[in-house]
N, C-alpha and C positions, 0 to 999 in steps of 0.2 A: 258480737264478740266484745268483750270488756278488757279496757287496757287494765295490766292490772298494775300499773305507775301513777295510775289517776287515781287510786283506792287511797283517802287520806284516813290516816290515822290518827284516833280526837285522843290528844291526850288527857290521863285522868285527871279528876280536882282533885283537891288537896281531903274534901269534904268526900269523896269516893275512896282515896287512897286508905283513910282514916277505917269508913267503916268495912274495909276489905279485911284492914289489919286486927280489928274488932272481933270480923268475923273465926279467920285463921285460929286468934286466940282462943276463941270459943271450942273451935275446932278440935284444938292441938297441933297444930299441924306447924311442928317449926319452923321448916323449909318455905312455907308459904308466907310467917311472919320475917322470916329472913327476907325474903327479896321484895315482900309489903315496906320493912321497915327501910330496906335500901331505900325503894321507889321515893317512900318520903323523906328522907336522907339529900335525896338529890332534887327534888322539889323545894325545900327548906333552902339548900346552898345557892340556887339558882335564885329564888326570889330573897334571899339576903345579899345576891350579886348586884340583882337589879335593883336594890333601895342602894345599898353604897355608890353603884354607878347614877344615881340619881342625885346623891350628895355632892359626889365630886365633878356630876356637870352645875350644881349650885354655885360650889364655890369657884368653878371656874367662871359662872357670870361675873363673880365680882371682884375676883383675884386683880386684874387692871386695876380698880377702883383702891384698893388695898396699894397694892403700887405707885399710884400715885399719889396717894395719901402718906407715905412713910420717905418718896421722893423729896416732896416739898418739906417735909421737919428735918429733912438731912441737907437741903440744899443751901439754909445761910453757913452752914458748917463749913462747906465745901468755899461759898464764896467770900467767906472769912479766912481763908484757906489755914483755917486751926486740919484740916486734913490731910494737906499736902505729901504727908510721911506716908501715909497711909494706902495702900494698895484696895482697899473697899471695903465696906463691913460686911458682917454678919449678925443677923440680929435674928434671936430666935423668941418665940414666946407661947410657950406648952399651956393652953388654958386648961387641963386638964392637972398637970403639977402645980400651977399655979408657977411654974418658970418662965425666968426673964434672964434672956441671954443675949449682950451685946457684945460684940469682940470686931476691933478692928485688925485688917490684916495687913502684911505683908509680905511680900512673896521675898523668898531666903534662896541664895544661890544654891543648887544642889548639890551634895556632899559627892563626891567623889567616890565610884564605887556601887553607886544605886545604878548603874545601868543607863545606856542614854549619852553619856559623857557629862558636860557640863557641870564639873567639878572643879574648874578652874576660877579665877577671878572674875569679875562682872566688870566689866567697862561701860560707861553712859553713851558710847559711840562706838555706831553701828561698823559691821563690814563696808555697807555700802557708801557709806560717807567716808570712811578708809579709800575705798577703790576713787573713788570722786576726787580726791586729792592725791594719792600717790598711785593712782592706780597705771598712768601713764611711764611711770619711772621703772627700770630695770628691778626686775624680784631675782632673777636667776639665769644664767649662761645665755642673754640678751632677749630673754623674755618679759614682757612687764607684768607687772602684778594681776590686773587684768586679764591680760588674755590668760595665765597660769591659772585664775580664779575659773572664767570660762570654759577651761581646756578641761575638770576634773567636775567629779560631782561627790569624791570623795571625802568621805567627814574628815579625815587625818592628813590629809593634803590641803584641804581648806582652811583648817585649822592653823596648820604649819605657814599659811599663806597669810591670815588676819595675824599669827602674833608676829610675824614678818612686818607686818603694817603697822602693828601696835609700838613694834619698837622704831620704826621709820619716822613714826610721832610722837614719839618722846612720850609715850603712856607708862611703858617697861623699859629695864634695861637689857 
């Protein structure tokens, strides 16, 4: 008895595939150059998969190397601190446009209204450094800040707890 799971099927070359389609033509037969021309259709997309999957384990060998090469030209920058303002670059370079694109960034408080919250003002100091200093002190009907921080996980209670803090510190009025 023959398992018929162990029957492997050879798939065709590219050089078979060719002259099947050769033939069909001669034929007439368009139905047969249809699913010919398919066959090599996907033959083509597959071995232009595996040459691009072949590039991009290239440059991933050396991608690091790139990295750390663009590190070290940005790192007296950094320790000159002419970057200080700056939240990090971006540096782009299209060798195929022949484009060069540097832009340094920084991150912009979010507008009010995009979803998320954090449309309000930025402060340099945390909740947590808030709670570490007044977090002991009374927030509300003999609660401390603290435990009211603790007691909730809600964004608009939270909220209402840090600019509590914020004005116990003389941040806001």
């Amino acid at each position: 008895m023959v398992d018929a799971t162990a029957v492997e099927v050879k798939a065709p070359t590219e050089a078979e595939l060719k002259a099947e389609l050769d033939k069909a033509y001669k034929s007439g037969d368009w139905k047969a150059i249809a699913k010919v021309a398919g066959e090599i259709a996907k033959f083509e997309k597959a071995k232009e998969s595996a040459e691009h999957e072949k590039v991009l384990k290239a440059l991933e060998a050396i991608t690091e190397e790139v990295k750390k090469a663009v590190q070290k030209v940005i790192q007296p920058f950094i320790d000159a601190k002419k970057l200080d303002k700056a939240d990090g670059i971006w540096f782009v370079q299209d060798f195929g446009e022949k484009l060069v694109t540097c832009r340094l960034t920084k991150s912009a408080p979010r507008k009010a209204g995009t979803g998320g919250g954090g449309g309000g003002k930025k402060f340099d100091v945390s909740t947590e450094d808030l709670l570490a200093k007044f977090g002991d002190t009374e927030y509300k009907d003999g609660v401390t800040f603290k435990a009211a921080h603790e007691a909730t996980t809600d964004k608009n209670k939270r909220y209402a707890i840090r600019e509590a803090l914020l004005k116990k510190g003389g941040y806001i009025k």
